[in-house]
C-alpha positions in Angstrom: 170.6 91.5 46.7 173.4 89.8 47.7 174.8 90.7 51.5 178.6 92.3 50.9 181.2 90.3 52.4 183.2 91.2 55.6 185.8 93.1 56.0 189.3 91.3 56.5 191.7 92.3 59.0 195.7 93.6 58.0 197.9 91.4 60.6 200.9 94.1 62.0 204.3 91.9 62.4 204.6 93.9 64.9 205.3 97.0 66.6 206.5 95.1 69.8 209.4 93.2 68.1 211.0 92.5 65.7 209.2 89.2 64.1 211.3 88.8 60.6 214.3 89.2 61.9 214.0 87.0 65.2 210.8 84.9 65.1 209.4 83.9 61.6 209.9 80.5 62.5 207.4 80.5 65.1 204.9 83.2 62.6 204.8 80.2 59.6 204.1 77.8 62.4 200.6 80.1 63.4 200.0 80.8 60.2 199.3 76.8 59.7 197.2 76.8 62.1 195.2 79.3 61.0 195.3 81.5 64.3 197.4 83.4 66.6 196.9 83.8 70.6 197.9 87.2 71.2 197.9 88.6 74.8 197.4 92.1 75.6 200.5 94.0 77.4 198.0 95.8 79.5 195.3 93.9 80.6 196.5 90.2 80.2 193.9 89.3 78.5 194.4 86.5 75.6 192.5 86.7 72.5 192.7 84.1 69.1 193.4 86.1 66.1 192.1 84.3 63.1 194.8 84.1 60.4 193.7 82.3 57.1 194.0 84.4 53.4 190.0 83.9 54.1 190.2 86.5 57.0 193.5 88.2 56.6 193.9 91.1 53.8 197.3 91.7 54.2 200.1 91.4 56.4 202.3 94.4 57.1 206.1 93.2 58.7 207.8 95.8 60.3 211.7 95.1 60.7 215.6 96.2 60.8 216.8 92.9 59.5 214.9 91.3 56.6 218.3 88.7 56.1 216.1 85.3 57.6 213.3 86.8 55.9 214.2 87.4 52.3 216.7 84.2 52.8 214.4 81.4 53.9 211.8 82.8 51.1 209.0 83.3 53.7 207.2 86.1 51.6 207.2 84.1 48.6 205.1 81.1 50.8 202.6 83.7 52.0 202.0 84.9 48.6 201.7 81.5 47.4 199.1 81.0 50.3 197.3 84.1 49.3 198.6 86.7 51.6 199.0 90.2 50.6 202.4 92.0 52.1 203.2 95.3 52.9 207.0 96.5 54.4 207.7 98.7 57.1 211.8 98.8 56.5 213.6 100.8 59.4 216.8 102.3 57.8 218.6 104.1 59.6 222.6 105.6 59.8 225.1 103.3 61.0 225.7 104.2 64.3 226.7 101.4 67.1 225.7 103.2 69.7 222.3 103.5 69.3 221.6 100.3 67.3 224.3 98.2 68.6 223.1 94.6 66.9 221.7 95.9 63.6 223.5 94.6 60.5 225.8 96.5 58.6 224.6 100.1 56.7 225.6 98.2 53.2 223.6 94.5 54.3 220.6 96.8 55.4 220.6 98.5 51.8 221.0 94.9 49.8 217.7 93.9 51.9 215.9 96.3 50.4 217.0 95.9 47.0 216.1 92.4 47.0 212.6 93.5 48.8 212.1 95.8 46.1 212.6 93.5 43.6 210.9 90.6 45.1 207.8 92.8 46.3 207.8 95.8 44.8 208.6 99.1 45.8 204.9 99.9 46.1 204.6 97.8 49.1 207.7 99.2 51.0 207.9 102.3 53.6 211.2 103.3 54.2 211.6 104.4 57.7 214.2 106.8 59.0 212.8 106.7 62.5 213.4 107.9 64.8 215.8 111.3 65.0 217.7 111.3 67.6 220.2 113.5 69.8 223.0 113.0 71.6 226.2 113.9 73.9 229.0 111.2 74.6 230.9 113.0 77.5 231.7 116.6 76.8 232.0 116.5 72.8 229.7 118.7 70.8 226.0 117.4 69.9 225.6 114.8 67.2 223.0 113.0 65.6 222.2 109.8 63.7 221.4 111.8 60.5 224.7 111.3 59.1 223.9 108.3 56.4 221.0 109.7 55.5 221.6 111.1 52.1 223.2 107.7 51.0 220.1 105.6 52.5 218.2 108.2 50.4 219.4 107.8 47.0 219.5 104.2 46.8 216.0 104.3 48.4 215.9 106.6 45.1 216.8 104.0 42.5 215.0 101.2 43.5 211.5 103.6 42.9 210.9 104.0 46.8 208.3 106.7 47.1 207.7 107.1 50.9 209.9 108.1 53.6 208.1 108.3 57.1 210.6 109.9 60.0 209.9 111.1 63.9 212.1 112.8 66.5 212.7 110.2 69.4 210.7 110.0 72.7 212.5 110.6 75.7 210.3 108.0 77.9 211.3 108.2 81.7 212.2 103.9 80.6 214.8 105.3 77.6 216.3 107.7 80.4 216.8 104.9 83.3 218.4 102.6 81.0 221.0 105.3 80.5 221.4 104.6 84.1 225.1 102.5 83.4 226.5 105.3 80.7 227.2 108.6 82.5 229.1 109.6 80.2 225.9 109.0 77.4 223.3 112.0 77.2 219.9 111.8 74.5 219.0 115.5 73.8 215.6 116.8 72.9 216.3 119.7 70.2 214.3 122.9 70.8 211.1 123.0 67.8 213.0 125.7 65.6 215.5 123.2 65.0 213.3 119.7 64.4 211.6 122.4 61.9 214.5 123.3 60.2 216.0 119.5 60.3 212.4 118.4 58.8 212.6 121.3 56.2 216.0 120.2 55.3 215.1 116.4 55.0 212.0 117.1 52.7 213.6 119.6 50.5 216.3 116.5 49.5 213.5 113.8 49.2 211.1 115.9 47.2 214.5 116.4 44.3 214.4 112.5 44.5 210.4 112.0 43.9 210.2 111.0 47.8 207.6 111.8 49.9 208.5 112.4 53.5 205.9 112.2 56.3 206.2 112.5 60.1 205.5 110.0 62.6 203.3 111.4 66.1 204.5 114.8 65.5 201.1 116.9 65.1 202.4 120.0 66.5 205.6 120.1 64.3 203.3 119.8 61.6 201.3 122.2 62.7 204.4 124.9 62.9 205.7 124.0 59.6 205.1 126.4 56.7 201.7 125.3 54.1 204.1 124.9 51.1 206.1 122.2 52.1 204.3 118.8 50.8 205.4 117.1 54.2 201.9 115.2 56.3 201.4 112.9 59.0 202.6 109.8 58.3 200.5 106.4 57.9 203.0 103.4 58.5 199.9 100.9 57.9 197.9 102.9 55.3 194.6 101.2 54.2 194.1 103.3 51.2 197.1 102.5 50.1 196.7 99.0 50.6 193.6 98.8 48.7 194.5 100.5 46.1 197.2 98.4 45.7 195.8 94.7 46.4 191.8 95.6 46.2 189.8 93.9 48.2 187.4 94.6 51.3 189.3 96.4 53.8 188.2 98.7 56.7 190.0 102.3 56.4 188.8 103.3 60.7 191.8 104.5 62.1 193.4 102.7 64.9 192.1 104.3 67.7 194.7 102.2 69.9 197.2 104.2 68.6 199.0 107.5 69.5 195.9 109.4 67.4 195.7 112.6 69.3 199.8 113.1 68.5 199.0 112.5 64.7 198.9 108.9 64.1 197.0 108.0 61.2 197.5 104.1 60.8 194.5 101.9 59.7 192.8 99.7 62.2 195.5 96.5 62.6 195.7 93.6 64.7 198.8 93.5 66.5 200.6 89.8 67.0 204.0 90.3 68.8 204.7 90.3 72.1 207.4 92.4 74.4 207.8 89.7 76.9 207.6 86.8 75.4 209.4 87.6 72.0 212.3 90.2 72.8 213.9 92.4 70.3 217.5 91.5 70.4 218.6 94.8 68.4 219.0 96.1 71.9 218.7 99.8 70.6 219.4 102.7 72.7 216.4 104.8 72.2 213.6 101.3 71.9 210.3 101.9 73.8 209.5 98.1 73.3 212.6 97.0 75.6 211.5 94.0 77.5 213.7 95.4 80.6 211.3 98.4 80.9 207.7 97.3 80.7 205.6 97.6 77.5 204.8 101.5 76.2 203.3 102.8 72.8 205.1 104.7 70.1 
């Protein structure tokens, strides 16, 4: 009997940074050597990632910008080369300040036409992540929620199926860097209201044939009612990824993820780095700011 061949690894570009919109330049040039040197943000420590179609199932970009991306026809050479690719798209309202150097609402939603066309809508999750809260001197509360039915129904039409959404995490690192804008206040809604918003959101995705899962929110889930279809989310699902590029692939979950808060992405090999490859987006709410130290999700 013939001895089953390894498993090969999905590549995530990455949740440190934002590699397609900042550094695919430098990703092609690993990707011809056939390795990546990726150091860990906690202990140092350098490893070599192996990166040839032989060892790599499929690479999953995360991003706010696909414009180098989708111009410079990188996808179409790592197909050519035998990659698989999977989309992590971060959509979110226009709203300057929180995401201060993003590209316009109406570039974002031609990216992901021209994603969907070129890749698939099979391959693409479109993020709404995260939710967030906010007070800009003594005005009333507002939110970044405000493009969201628009982002929605074009996600609609181009046969996106998968919406995956959190509430924002007020890391001590977000608050300091608040530090220069008194006037500038994040708020952390009370659970009634993150249920209610979630209710909301799913009840408009669901008329649409979108699925909406939540990001590292277990105990929202938990509180929410057993008819709603929303789940924890999976931003690098392995079952889906098999089922839609076969192949030997290992479902484990990534235990270096935020698993006890719900996380239920496949095991990945992360290639970005904070320090050396900063996210220029400079958004309000980022954990991976440079400025303030690595930090998970």
């Amino acid at each position: 009997m013939n001895a089953q061949k390894p498993y090969k690894n999905i590549i995530s570009a990455s949740r440190r940074t934002d590699i397609p919109a900042f550094y695919m330049p430098w990703f092609m040039g690993q990707i011809r050597r056939g390795s990546f040197e990726v150091i860990n943000p906690y202990n140092q420590r350098v490893s070599c990632v192996p990166a040839t179609p032989a060892t790599v199932h499929t690479i999953v970009f995360w991003s706010k910008n696909f414009g180098l991306f989708l111009d410079q026809c990188y996808g179409e050479q790592l197909l050519k080369q035998g990659y698989h690719l999977f989309f992590n798209f971060t959509i979110n309202s226009d709203c300057t300040d929180l995401e201060p150097n993003v590209p316009p609402l109406r570039t974002r939603l031609e990216q992901l036409e021209h994603l969907s066309r070129r890749f698939g809508p099979g391959t693409i999750n479109w993020r709404f992540d995260p939710l967030c809260f906010f007070k800009t001197g003594v005005g009333p509360m507002q939110d970044n929620l405000h493009d969201f039915s628009d982002i929605a129904g074009k996600a609609a039409e181009l046969g996106i199926v998968r919406c995956i959404t959190s509430f924002m995490d007020h890391y001590p690192k977000i608050l300091r860097r608040l530090s220069t804008r008194p006037e500038f206040a994040f708020i952390d809604p009370k659970p009634e209201k993150k249920i209610k918003i979630l209710r909301r959101m799913e009840r408009e995705l669901a008329a649409q044939s979108i699925h909406l899962s939540v990001c590292c929110e277990k105990d929202l889930l938990g509180a929410l009612p057993r008819s709603l279809s929303l789940s924890g989310s999976s931003c690098i699902p392995g079952d889906l990824i098999q089922k839609l590029f076969g192949g030997r692939l290992s479902l484990k979950i990534d235990t270096g993820q935020r698993v006890k808060a719900g996380c239920g992405c496949t095991l990945s090999t992360d290639i970005g780095s904070y320090r050396l490859q900063p996210c220029y987006h400079n958004c309000l709410f980022c954990y991976a700011n440079p400025a303030c130290g690595p930090g998970g999700r």
